[in-house]
C-alpha positions in Angstrom: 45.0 114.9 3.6 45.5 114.0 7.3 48.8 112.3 6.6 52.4 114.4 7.1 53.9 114.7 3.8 57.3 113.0 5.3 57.2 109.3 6.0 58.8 108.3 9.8 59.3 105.2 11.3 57.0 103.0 13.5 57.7 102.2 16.8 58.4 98.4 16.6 61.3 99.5 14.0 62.0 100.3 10.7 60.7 98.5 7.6 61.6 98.0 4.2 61.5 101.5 1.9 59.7 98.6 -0.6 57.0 97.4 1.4 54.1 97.5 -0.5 51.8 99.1 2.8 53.9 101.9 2.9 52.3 105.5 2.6 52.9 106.8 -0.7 53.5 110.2 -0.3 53.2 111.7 -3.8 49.7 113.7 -3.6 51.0 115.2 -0.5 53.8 116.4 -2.3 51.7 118.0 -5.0 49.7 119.7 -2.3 52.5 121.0 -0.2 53.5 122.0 -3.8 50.4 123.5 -4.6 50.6 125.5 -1.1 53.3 127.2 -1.8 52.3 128.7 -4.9 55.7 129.2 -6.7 54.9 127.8 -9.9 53.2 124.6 -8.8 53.1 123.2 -12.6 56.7 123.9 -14.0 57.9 122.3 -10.1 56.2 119.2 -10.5 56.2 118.5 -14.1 59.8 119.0 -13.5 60.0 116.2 -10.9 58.0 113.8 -12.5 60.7 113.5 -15.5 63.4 112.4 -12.7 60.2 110.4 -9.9 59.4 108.4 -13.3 56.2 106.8 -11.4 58.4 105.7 -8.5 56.3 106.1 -5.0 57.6 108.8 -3.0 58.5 107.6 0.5 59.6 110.6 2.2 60.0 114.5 1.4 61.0 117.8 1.8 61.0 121.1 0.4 62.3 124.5 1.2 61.6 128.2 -0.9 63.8 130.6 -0.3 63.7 134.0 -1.5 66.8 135.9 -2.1 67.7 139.5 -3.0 68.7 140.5 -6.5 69.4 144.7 -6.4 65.6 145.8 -6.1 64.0 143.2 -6.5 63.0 139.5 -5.0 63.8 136.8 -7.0 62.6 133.3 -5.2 64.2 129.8 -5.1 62.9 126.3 -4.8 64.6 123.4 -3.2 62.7 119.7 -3.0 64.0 116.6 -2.2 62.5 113.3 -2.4 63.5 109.6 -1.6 62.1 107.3 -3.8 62.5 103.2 -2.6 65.3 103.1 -5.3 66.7 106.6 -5.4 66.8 110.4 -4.3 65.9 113.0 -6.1 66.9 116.6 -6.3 64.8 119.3 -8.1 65.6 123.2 -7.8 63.6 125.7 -9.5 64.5 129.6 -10.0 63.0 132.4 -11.3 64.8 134.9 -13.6 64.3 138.9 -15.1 63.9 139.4 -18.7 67.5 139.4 -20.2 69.1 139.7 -24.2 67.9 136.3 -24.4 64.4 135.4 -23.0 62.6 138.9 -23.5 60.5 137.8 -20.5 60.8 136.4 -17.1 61.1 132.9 -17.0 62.1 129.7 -14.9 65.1 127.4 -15.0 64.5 124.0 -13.6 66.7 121.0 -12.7 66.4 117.5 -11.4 68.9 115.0 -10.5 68.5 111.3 -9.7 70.8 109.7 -7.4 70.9 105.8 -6.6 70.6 105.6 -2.7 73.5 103.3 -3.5 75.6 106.4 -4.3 74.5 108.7 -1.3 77.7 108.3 1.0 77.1 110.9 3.6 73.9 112.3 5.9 75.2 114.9 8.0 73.1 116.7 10.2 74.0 119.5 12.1 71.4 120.6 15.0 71.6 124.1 16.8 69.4 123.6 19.7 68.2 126.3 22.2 67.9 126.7 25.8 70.0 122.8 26.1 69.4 122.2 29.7 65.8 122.2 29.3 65.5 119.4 26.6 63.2 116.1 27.1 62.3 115.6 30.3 58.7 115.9 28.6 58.7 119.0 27.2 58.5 120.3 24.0 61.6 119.8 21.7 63.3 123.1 21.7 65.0 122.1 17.8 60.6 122.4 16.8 59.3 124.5 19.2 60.8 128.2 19.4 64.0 128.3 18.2 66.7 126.3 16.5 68.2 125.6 13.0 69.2 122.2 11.1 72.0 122.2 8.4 71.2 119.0 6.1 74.3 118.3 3.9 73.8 115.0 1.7 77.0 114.1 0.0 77.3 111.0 -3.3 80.1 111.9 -4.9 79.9 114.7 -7.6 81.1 117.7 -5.2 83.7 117.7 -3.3 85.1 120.2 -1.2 88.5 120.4 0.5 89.8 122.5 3.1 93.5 123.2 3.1 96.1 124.9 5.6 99.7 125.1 6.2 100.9 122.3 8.2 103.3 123.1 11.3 104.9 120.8 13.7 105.0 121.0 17.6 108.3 123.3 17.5 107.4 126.8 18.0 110.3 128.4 16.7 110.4 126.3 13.5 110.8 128.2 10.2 110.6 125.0 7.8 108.0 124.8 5.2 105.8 121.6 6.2 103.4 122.0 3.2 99.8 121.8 3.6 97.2 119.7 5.6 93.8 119.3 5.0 90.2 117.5 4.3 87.9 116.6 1.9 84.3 116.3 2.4 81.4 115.5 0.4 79.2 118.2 0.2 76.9 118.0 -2.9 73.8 119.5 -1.6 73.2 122.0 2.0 70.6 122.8 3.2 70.0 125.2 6.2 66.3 125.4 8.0 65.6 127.7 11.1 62.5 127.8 13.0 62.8 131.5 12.2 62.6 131.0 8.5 61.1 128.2 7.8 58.7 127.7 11.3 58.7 124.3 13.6 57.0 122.6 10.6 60.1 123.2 8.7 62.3 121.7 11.1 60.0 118.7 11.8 60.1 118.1 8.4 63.9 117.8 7.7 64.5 116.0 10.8 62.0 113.0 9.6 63.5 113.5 5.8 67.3 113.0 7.2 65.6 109.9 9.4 64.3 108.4 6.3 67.1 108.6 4.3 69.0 107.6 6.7 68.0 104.7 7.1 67.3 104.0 3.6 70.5 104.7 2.5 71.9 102.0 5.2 70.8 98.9 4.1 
């Protein structure tokens, strides 16, 4: 391929998600797909209902395998921002039940307008601080650190609430509550441990991209 699957900015600026010259990343996708072996065909038929022939400027994906009594039951996570929208696919894999006799796969995609995405929050943990730059290696890629990617538009919310007290230590009154909301739609959390530096590369050029996208 030759080309990393997530699309980044040149140096003499940013240009236009719908400039025609732009890479389009969608057979890099499929192959980063196709790498990770965890149902290649159900994944990508089930993003190309929500992609819709739309090029696909930037991407990520994480699988994540989680725990289920004795056994391993894996997770999918791929996200990727179209010139017009993002989308949000999530495959799992599930035991034989009452139901499906079988083990089968639920899948799900969502398309958001990048006119809808509201919040790009990115939350670094970055090893060994003092030693960043100063030409040499980005500690965030190489050896160490985690990024939290939360993307918010609207459909989740989350709020945080506490009782409110005033500056009066020995006050007995009832002041209600204070609190926050956030959007908080989608998280995801990528360690070097986990996912290797390619993984945090990769989100870190995806939040970029949509970034910047979702600012014009």
């Amino acid at each position: 391929m030759g080309r990393p699957g997530p699309w980044s900015c040149e140096d003499e600026g940013m240009r236009d998600l719908n400039t025609p010259e732009l890479v389009d990343a969608s057979e890099d996708l499929r192959d980063a797909i196709d790498r990770c072996g965890y149902y290649p065909d159900v994944v990508t038929d089930s993003l190309e209902v929500a992609i819709a022939g739309e090029p696909i400027r930037a991407y990520m994906l994480q699988h994540e395998p989680t725990f289920d009594r004795d056994e391993v039951r894996r997770h999918i996570t791929i996200l990727a921002l179209t010139p017009s929208r993002l989308i949000v696919g999530h495959t799992d894999e599930h035991a034989a039940d009452e139901v499906i006799r079988t083990p089968y796969a639920s899948t799900s995609t969502e398309a958001i307008p990048l006119q809808r995405v509201n919040a790009v929050v990115v939350n670094r943990v970055v090893p060994n601080p003092a030693g960043y730059g100063a030409g040499k290696a980005d500690p965030a890629i190489a050896g160490g650190g985690e990024v939290v990617l939360t993307i918010g538009w609207g459909m989740v919310n989350r709020i945080d609430l506490e009782p409110a007290v005033c500056a009066d230590p020995n006050c007995e009154a009832d002041h209600g509550y204070t609190g926050s909301v956030a959007a908080d739609d989608i998280s995801l959390r990528i360690s070097s441990a986990a996912d290797g530096p390619a993984g945090i590369q990769q989100v870190l050029e995806f939040a970029k991209a949509l970034s910047f996208a979702t600012s014009r």
